[in-house]
C-alpha positions in Angstrom: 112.3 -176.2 -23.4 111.6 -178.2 -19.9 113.7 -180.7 -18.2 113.5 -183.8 -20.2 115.0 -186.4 -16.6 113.1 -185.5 -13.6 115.9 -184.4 -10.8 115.9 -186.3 -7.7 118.1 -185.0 -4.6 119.2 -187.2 -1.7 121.2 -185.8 1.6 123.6 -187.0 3.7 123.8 -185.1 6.7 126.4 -185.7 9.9 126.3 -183.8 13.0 128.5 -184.9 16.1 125.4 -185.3 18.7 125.1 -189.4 19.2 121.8 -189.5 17.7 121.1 -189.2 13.9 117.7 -187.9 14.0 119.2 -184.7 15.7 119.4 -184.3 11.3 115.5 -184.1 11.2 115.5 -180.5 10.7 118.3 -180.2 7.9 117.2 -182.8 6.1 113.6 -181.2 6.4 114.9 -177.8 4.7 116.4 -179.8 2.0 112.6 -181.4 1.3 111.4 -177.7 1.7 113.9 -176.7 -1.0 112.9 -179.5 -3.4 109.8 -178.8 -3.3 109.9 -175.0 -3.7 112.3 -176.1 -6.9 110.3 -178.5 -8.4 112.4 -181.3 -7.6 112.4 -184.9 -6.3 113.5 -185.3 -2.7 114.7 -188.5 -3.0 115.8 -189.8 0.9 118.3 -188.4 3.2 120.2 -189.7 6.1 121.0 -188.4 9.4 124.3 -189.4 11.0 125.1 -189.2 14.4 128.5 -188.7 15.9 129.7 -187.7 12.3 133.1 -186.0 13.4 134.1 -189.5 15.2 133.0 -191.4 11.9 135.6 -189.3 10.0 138.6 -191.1 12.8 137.3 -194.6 11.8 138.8 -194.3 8.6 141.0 -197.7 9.1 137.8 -199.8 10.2 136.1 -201.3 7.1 132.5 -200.5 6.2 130.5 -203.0 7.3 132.2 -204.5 10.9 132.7 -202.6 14.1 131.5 -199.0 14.7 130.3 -198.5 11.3 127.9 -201.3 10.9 125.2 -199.3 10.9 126.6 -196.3 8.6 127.3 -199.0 6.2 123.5 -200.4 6.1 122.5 -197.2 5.2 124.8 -196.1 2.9 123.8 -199.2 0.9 120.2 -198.6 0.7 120.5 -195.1 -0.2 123.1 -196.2 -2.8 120.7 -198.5 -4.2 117.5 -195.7 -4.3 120.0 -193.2 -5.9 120.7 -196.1 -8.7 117.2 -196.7 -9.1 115.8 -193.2 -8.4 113.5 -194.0 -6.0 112.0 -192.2 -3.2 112.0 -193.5 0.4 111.9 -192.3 4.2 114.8 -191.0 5.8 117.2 -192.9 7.3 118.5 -192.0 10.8 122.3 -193.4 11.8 123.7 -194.0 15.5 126.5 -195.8 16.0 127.3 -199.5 17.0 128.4 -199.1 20.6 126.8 -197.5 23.8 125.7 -193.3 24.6 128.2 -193.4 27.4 131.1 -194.8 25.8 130.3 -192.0 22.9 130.3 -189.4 25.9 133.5 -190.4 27.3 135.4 -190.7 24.9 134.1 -187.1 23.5 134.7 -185.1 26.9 138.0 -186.9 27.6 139.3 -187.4 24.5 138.0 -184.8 23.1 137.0 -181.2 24.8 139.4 -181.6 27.6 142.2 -182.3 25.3 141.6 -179.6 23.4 141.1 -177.3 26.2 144.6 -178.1 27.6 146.3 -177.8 24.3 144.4 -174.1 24.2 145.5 -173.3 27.9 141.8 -173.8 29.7 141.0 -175.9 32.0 138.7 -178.4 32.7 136.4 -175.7 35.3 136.9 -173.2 32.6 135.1 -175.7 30.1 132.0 -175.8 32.6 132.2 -172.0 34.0 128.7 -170.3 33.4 129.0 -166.6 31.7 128.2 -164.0 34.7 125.2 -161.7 33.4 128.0 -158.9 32.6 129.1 -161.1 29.7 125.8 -161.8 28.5 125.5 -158.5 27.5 
């Protein structure tokens, strides 16, 4: 007895590089999968700087930061209601590359390093070829 509904599978992928379409290749293996499984790939979405998104949990979807998450999670909402099919969707956030960088090495890595004795050189130190190996 077959499947009498036809499956469709969506994705929603986060990474923490700035850029959503750094998801290209996950959301690729997921349309692999489908297809190897006889199933619908429905649409996935790539979004960037995912860990900061999880922070934002007091902004509202739809203003500030996630402005552009929230477009996205709409229309993927609506083609999972209506089971339709559609390119993927690629997510970056609403404010500028550097701002996204500073905050993430000094908020961020160099925090963490100090709170894990390291300092800020030991965070950029090269491994010699001895380590390498």
């Amino acid at each position: 007895m077959g499947r009498k509904k036809e499956i469709f599978v969506y994705t929603i992928v986060n990474n923490g590089f700035f850029e959503g379409e750094q998801n290209h290749i996950a959301i690729d293996i997921v349309k692999n999968w489908c297809a190897r499984c006889g199933l619908h790939f429905g649409q996935g979405m790539g979004q960037g700087t995912g860990e900061m998104v999880g922070s934002l949990k007091k902004v509202p979807l739809g203003r500030g930061l996630l402005k552009n998450t929230s477009r996205a999670l709409q229309e993927i909402t609506e083609n999972i209601l209506s089971r339709r099919s559609a390119p993927p969707l690629f997510v970056r956030p609403n404010f500028p590359r550097f701002v996204w960088y500073f905050m993430g090495t000094h908020s961020g890595w160099n925090m963490r390093a100090r709170k894990n004795g390291l300092t800020r050189k030991d965070l950029l130190k090269r491994p010699s070829e001895a380590d390498r190996h």
